[in-house]
C-alpha positions as CSV (number, residue, x, y, z in Angstrom):
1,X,11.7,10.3,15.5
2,X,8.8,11.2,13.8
3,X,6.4,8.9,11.6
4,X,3.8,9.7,8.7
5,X,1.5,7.5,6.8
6,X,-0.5,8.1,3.8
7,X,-3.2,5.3,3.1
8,X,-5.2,4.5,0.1
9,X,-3.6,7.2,-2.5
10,X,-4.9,6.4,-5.7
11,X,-1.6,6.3,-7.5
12,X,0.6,2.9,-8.7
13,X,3.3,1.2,-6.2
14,X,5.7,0.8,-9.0
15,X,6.2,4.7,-10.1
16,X,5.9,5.9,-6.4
17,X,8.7,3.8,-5.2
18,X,10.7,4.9,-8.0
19,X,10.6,8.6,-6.2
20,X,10.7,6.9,-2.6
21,X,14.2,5.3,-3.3
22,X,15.7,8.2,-4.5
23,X,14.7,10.6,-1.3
24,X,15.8,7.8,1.1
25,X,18.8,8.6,3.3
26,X,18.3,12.0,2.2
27,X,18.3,15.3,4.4
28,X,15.0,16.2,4.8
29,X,14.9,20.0,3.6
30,X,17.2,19.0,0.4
31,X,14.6,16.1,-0.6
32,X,11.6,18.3,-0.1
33,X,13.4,21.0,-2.2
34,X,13.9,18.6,-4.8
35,X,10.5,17.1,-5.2
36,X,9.4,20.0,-5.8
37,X,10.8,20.4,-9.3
38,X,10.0,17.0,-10.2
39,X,7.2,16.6,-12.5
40,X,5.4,13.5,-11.0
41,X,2.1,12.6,-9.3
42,X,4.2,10.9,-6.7
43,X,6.6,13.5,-6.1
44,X,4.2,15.6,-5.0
45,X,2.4,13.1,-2.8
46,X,5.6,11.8,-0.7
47,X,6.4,15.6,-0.2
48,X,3.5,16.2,1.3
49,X,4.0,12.8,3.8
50,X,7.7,14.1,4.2
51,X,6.5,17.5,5.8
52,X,3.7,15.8,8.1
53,X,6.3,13.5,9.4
54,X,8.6,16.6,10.1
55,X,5.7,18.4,11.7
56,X,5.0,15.3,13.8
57,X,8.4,15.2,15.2
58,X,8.4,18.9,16.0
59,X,11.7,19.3,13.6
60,X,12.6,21.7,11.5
61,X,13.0,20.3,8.0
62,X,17.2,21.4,7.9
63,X,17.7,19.1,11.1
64,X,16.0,15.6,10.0
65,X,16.8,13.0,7.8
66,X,14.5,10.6,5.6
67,X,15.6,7.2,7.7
68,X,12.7,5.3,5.9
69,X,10.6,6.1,3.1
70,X,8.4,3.0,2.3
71,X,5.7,2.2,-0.8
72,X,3.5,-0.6,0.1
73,X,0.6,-2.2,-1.9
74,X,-2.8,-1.0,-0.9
75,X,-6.2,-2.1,-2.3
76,X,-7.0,-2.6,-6.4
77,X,-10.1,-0.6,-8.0
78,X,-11.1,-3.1,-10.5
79,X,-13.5,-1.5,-13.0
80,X,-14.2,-2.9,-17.0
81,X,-14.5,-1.1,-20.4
82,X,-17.2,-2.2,-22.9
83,X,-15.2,-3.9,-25.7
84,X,-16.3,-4.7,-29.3
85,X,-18.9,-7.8,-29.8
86,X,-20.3,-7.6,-26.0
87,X,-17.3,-8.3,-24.5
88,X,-15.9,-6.4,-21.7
89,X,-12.1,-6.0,-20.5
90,X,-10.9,-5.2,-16.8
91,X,-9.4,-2.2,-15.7
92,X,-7.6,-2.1,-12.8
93,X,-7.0,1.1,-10.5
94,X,-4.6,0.2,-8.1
95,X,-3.7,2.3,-4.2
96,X,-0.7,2.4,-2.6
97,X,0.4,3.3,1.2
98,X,3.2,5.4,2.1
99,X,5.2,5.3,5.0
100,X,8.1,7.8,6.1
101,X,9.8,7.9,8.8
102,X,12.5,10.9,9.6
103,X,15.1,10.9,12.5
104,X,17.8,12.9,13.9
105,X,20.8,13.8,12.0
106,X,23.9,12.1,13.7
107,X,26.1,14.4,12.0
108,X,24.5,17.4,13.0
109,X,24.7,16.7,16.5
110,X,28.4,16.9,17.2
């Protein structure tokens, strides 16, 4: 089995899980061949975690599948903009963490 973790990517929760839930249960060389041509920050991002925790396993992508693919809440940047008459109102920049987690294929062993 082989694990990868991504900490403190500046990118929202919400829109990267939105990717993670659709590679889940996948095969691990179909789901990296598909976020390829998908035209989000997170796509690109959970990729990248996909092929570490390939490498980390010592698999080759056709022989894995994506057991886990998680999108927890990291740490919010909160910044503020100078609004009109003195005021100011907050921004907030939030992280998230990404886990994945690949294992065997069951079906590719018999």
């Amino acid at each position: 089995m082989g694990k990868a973790t991504l900490k403190f990517i500046r990118l929202s929760p919400t829109k990267a899980r939105l990717i993670a839930r659709e590679v889940q249960g996948m095969n691990a060389e179909l789901a990296l061949a598909s976020l390829e041509f998908m035209p989000n920050k997170a796509a690109r991002v959970i990729s990248k975690v996909i092929a570490s925790a390939v490498a980390n396993g010592d698999y080759e992508p056709e022989e894995v599948v994506i057991s886990s693919c998680r999108v927890d809440r990291g740490p919010v940047l909160k910044r503020f903009r100078p609004r009109a008459r003195g005021r100011a109102t907050p921004i907030r920049k939030p992280t998230s963490h990404v886990f994945v987690e690949v294992s065997k294929d069951k079906k590719k062993d018999k």
